[in-house]
N, C-alpha and C positions, 0 to 999 in steps of 0.2 A: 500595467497589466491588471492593477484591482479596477473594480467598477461595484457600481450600486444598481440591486434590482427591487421590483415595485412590481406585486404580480395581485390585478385586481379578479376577483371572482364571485362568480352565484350557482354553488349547488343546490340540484335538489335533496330532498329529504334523505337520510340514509346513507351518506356519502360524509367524508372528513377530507379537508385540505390538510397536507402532511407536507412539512417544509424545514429545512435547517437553519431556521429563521425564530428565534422564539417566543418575539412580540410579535404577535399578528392580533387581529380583531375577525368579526366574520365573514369582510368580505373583500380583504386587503393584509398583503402581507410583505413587508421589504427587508432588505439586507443590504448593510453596506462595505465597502471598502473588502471585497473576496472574487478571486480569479474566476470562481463557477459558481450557480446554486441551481441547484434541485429541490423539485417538490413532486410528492405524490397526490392523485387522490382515490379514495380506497372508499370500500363501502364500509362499512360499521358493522360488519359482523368480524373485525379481527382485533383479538382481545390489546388491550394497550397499560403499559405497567411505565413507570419512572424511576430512574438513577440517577444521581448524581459520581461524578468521579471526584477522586481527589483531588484537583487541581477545577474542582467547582464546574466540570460540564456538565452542562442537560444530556440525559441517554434517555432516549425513547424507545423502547421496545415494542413491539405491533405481533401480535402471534395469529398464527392458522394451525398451531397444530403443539396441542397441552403438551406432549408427551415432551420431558428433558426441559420445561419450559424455565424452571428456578435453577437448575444445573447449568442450562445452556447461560442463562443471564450472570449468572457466578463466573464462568469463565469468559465472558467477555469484557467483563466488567476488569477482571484482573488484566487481561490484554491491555485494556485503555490506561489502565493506573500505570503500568510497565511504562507504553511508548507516553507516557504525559510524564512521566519520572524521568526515563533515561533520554528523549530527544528534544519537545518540546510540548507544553499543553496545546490540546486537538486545535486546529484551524478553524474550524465552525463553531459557532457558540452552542449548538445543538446538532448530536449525531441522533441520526437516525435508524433502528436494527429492524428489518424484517423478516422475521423467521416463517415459512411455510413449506409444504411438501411442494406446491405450484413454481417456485423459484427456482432457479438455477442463482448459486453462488457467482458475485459479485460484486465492485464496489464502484458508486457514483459519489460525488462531491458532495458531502454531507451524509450521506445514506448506504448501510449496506444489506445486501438481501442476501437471505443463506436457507439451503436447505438444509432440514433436518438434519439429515445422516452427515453432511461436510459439518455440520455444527460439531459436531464431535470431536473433531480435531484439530486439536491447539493449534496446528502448523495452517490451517487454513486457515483460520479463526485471526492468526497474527498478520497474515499476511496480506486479509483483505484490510484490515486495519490501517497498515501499514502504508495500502494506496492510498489512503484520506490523504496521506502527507506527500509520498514522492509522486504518486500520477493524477491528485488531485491537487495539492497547495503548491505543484513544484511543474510547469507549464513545459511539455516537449512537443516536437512536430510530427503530429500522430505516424506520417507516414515512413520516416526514417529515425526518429530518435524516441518510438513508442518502450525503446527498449530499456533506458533510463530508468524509469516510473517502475516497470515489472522488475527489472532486477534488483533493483536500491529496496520495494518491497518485499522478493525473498529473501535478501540477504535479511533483514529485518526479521523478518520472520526466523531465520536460522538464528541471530541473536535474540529472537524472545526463546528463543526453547537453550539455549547455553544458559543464559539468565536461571531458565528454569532447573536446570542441575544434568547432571550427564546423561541420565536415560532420555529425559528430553531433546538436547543436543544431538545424541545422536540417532535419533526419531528423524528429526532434521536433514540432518545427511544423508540418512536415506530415504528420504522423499527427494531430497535435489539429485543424488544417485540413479532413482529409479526410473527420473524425467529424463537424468542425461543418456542412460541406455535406452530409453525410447527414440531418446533422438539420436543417436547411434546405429540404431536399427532403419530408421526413416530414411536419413540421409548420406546418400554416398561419399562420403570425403567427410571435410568441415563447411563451415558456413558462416560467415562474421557478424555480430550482432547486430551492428549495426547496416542491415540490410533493407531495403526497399519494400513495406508491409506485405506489397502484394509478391514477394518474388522469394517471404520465408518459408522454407520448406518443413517446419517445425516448431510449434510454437513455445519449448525450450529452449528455440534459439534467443526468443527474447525476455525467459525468465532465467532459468535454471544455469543457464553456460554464464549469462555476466554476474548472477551471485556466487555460482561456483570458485570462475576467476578471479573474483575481488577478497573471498575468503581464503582462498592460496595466497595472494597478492600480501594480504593482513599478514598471515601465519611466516610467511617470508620474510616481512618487513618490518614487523610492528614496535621491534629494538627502536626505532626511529624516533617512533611517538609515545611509548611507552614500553609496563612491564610486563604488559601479557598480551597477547591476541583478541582475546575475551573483552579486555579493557579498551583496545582500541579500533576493535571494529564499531565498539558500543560509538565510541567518542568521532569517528571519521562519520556513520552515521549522523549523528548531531551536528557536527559541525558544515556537511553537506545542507542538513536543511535548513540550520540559520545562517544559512551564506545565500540556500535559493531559494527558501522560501517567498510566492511573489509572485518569484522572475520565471523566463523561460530559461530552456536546459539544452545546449545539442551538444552532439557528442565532441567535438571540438572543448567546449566548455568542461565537462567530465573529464578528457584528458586532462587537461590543467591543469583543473582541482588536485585530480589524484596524484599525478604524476608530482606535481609541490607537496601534496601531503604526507606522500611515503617516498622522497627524496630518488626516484625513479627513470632512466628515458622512457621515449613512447616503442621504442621497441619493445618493454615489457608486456605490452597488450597485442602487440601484431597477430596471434595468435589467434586471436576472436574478437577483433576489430580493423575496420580496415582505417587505418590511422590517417594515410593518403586523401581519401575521398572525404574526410572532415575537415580539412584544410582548404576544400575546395568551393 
């Protein structure tokens, strides 16, 4: 599933080729042995600063907009040193941050783009993060197992804010709370996560309900693999992604994992998976 890419180019004046690639020259840039890579090109009027993280990544920072511009890079920087501490150092040799009022929040393979006002908030801040690794380094089939990637990175998310001490934590829960009563309100009944992209009637169905479930599932279970909940969501995260980092992921695959990890049947997910149709 890794591959090498080789991306030649010629801009004109005023313009930067932007890539998660950190040897390049001016008219050639390659990456090798990584599932995805992305590259931007932006004009030069967006300011550009440098990090390094702990565990020796390039962060590149690109702004369109000063206000929060040293606050917002403090707390991102602390996101990255977290997930390079507790699960694995970043997949790409260079992340890519672009903060402007023009973006809407989100994350591509190498790269994430945030607006302003969502930069403000740890729990979003971790969670785009957090796709670099499970819906970027961790390969699902966008149309039935997009769900993987999104929930493995809230739940991520709900464990950077435990990390971060209890007011955080439960900041947490109530963002995944306030998703799931949206989607309570949305939709009639239930709806299993692992459902057919075009046929989800909420798109809590495929963040908020599988980090929800897998965080019951821990708090239930966690006597198993250790001494606390805390401890071993950190640790089932980790251990998920150096087992797929790489590879691809469907939900067949997920049961396994988990069901071996918290000594489990697949009854315990019937609830908000349809376990049948993975088998198929």
């Amino acid at each position: 599933l890794l591959s090498s890419f080789k991306v030649s180019y010629d801009l004109q004046p005023g313009y930067t080729f932007i890539s998660s690639a950190i040897e390049n020259d001016k008219e050639e840039v390659s990456i090798d042995d990584v599932k995805n890579f992305s590259f931007s090109i932006v004009s030069d009027n967006w300011e550009k600063s440098e990090r390094i993280t702990q565990k020796d990544t390039q962060v590149s920072f690109l702004h369109q907009s000063s206000s929060r511009k040293d606050l917002a890079e403090e707390e991102i920087m602390a996101v990255f040193d977290y997930f390079e501490e507790a699960i694995a150092p970043l997949p790409f040799k260079q992340a890519d941050i672009f903060i402007s009022d023009s973006l809407e929040t989100e994350s591509v393979p190498g790269m994430v783009m945030l607006n302003p006002e969502e930069a403000r908030n740890p729990y979003i801040l971790a969670k785009e993060v957090a796709a670099l690794y499970y819906a970027s380094a961790i390969s699902q089939d966008p149309q039935n197992d997009s769900w993987i990637g999104s929930g493995l990175s809230h739940l991520a998310a709900y464990q950077y804010g435990v990390d971060q001490g209890e007011e955080s934590k439960q900041q947490a829960l109530a963002y995944l709370q306030e998703e799931l009563g949206a989607l309570e309100k949305h939709v009639n009944g239930s709806q299993v996560s692992n459902t057919n992209i075009n046929e989800v009637e909420h798109e809590a169905i495929l963040n908020a309900q599988p980090a929800w479930e897998i965080i019951e599932l821990i708090e239930e279970h966690y006597a198993y693999r250790g001494i606390s909940p805390e401890e071993v969501g950190e640790k089932y995260l980790s251990s998920f992604y150096e087992q797929f980092a790489g590879r691809e992921v469907d939900t067949e695959i997920f049961l396994q994992f988990t069901r071996d990890y918290f000594s489990v049947p697949s009854g315990a997910f019937n609830q908000w998976l349809n376990t049948e149709a993975s088998r198929k």
